[in-house]
Biotite code that builds the C-alpha atoms (Angstrom):
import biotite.structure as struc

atoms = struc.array([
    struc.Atom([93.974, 126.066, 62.954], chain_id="A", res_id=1, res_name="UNK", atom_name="CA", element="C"),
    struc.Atom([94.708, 127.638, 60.033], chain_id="A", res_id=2, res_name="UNK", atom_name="CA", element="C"),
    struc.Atom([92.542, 130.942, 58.729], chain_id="A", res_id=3, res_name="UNK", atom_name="CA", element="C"),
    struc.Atom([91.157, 131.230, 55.211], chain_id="A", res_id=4, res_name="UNK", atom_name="CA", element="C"),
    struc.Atom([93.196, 133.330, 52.495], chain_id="A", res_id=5, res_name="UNK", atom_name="CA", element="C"),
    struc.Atom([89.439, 135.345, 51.948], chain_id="A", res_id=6, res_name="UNK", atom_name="CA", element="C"),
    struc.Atom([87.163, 136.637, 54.801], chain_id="A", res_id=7, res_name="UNK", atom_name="CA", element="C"),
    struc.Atom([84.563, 133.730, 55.142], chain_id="A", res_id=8, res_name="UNK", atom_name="CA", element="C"),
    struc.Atom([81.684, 136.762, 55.824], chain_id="A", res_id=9, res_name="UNK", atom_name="CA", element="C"),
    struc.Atom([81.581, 137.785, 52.008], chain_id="A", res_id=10, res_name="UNK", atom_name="CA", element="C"),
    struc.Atom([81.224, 134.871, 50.278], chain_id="A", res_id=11, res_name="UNK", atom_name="CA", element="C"),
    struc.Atom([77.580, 135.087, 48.544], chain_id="A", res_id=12, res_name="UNK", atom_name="CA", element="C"),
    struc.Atom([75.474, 132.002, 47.579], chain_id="A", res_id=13, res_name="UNK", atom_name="CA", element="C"),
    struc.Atom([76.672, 129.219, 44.843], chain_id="A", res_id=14, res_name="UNK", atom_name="CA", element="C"),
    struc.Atom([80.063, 131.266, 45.075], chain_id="A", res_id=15, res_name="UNK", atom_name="CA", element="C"),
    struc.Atom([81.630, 127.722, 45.861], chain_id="A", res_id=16, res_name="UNK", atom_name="CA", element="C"),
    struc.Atom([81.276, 124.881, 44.595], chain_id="A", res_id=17, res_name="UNK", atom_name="CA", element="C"),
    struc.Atom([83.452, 122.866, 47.889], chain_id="A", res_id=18, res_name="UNK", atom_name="CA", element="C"),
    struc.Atom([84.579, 123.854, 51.069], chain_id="A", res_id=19, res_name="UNK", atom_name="CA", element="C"),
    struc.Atom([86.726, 121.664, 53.785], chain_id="A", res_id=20, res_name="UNK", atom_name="CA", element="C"),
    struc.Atom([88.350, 122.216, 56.719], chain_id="A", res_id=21, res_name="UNK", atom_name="CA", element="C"),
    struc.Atom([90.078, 119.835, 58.537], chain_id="A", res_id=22, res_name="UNK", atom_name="CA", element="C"),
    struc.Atom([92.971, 118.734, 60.998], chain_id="A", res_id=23, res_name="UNK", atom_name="CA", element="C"),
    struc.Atom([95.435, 117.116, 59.605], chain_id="A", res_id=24, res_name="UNK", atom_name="CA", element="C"),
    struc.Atom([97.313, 114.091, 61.312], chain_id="A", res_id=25, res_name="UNK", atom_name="CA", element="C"),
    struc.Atom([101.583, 113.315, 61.506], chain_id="A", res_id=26, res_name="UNK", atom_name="CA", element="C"),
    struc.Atom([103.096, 109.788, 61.166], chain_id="A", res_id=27, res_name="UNK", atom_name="CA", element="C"),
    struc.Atom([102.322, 109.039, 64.820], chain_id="A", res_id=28, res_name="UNK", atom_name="CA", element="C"),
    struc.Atom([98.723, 110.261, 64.485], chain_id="A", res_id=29, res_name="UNK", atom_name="CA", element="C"),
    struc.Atom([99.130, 113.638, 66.220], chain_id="A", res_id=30, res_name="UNK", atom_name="CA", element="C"),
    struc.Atom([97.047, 116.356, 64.393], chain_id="A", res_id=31, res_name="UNK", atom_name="CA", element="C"),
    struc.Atom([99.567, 119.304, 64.445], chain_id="A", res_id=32, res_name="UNK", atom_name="CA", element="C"),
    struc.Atom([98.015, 120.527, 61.203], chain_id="A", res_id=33, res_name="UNK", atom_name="CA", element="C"),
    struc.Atom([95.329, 122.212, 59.386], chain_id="A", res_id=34, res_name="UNK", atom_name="CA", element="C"),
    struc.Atom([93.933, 122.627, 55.442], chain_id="A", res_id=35, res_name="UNK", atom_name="CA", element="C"),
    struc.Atom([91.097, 124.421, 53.945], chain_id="A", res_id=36, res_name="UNK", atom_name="CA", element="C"),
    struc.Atom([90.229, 123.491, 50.729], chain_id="A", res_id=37, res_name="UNK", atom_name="CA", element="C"),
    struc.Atom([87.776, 125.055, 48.231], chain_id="A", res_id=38, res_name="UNK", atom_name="CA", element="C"),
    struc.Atom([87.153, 125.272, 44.470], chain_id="A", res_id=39, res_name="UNK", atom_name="CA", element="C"),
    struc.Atom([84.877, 128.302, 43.350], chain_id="A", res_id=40, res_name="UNK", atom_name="CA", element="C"),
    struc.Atom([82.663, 128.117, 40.713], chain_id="A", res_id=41, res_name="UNK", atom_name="CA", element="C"),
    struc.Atom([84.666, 128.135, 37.276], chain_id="A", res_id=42, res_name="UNK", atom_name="CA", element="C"),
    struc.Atom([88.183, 126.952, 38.373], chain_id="A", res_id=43, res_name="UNK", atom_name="CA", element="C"),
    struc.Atom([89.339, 123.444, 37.244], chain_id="A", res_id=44, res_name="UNK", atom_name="CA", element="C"),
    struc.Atom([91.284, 122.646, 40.712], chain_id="A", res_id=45, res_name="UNK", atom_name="CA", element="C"),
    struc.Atom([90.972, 122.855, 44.341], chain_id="A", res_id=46, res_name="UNK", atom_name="CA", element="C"),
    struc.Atom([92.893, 125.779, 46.418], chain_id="A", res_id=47, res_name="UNK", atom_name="CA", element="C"),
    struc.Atom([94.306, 125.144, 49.525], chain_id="A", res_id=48, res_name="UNK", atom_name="CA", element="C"),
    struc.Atom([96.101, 126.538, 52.553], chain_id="A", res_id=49, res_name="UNK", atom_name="CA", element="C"),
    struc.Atom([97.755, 124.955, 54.994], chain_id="A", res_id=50, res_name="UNK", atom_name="CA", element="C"),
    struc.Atom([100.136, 124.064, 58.068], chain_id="A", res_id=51, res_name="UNK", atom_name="CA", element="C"),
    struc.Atom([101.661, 121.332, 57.625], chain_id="A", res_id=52, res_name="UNK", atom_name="CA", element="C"),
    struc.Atom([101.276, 118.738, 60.352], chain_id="A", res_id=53, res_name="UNK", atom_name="CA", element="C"),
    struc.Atom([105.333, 117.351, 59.457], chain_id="A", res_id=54, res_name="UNK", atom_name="CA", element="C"),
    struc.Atom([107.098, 120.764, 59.695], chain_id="A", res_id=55, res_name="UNK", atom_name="CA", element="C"),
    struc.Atom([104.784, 122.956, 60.680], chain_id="A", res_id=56, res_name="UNK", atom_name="CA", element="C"),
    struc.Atom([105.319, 125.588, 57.975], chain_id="A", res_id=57, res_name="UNK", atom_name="CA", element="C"),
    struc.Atom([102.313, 127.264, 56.194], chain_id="A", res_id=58, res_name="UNK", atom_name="CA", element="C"),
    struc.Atom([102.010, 126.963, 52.330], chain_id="A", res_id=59, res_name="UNK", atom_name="CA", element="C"),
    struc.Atom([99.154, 126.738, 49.977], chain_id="A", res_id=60, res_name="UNK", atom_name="CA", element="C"),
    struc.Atom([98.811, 125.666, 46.438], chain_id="A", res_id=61, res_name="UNK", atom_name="CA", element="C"),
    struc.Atom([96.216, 124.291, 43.595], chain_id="A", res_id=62, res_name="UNK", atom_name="CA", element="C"),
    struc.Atom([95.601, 120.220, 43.208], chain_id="A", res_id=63, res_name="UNK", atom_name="CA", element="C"),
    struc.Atom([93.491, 118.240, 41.305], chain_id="A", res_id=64, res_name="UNK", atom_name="CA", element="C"),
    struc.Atom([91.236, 115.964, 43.881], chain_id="A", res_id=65, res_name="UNK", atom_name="CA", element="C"),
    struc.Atom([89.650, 114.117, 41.197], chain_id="A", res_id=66, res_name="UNK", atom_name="CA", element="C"),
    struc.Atom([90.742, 110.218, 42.329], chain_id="A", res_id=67, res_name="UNK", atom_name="CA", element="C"),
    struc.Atom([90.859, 109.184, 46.499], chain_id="A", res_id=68, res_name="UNK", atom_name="CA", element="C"),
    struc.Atom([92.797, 108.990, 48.668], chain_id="A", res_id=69, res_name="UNK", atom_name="CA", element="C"),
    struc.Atom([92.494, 112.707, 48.181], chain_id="A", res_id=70, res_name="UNK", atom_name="CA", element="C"),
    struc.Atom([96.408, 114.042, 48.772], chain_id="A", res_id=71, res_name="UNK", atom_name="CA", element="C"),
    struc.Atom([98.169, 117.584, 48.809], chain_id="A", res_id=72, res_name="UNK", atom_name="CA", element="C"),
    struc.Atom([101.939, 117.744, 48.740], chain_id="A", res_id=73, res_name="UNK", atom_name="CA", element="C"),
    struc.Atom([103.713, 120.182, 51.305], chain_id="A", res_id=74, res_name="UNK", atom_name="CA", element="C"),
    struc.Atom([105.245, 123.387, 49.306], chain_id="A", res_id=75, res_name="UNK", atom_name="CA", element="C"),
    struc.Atom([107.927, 123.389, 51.779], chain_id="A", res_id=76, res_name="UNK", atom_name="CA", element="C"),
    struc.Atom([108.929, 119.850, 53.222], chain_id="A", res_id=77, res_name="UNK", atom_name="CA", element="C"),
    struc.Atom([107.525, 117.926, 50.189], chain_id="A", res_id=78, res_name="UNK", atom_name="CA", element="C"),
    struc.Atom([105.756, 115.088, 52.496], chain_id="A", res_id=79, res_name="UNK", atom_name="CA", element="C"),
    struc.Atom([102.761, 114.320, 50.542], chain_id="A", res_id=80, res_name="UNK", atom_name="CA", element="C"),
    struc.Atom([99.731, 114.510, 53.201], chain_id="A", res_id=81, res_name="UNK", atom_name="CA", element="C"),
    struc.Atom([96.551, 112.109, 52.689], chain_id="A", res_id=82, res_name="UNK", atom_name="CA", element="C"),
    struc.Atom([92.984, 113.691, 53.628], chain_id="A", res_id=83, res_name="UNK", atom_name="CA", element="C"),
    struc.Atom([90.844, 111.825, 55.300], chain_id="A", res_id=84, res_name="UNK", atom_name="CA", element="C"),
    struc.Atom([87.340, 111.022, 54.448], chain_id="A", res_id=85, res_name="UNK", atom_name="CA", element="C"),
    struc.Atom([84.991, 113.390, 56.723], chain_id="A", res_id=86, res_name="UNK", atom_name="CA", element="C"),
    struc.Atom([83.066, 110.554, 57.918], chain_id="A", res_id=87, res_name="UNK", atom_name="CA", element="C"),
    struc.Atom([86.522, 108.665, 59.059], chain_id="A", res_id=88, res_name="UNK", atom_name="CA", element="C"),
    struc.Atom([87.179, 111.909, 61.099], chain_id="A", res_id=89, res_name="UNK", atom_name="CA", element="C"),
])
């Protein structure tokens, strides 16, 4: 699983305003992948990193999650990857 650009220890109180982590699946359902996402207080979009569960190649980026399905787009192998609902996990 992939480890969070910021050391998880320091964050204070109301520093974020979301946090996820969560496997992430390939076409044939295999989770081979990872994301965190978070937006901190003040920023417009969410951050993420992640390994991609297609090519297994770490890359990270901003995205606006503002409509579901919630999706990121791989910086390196372009597959766009759908997040699943928490509750559907």
């Amino acid at each position: 699983m992939i480890k969070p650009p910021f050391d998880l220890k320091k964050i204070k109180p109301g520093e974020f305003k979301y946090f996820s982590r969560r496997l992430l699946a390939n076409k044939e359902g295999e989770e081979t992948g990872s994301i965190i996402v978070w937006k901190r207080g003040g920023d417009d979009d969410h951050s993420y990193a992640m390994e991609c569960p297609y090519c297994q190649k770490e890359g990270k980026g901003t995205v606006d999650l503002k409509k579901r399905p919630y999706r990121v787009r791989c910086p390196n192998c372009n597959r766009s990857i759908a997040l699943k609902k928490l509750k559907d996990t």
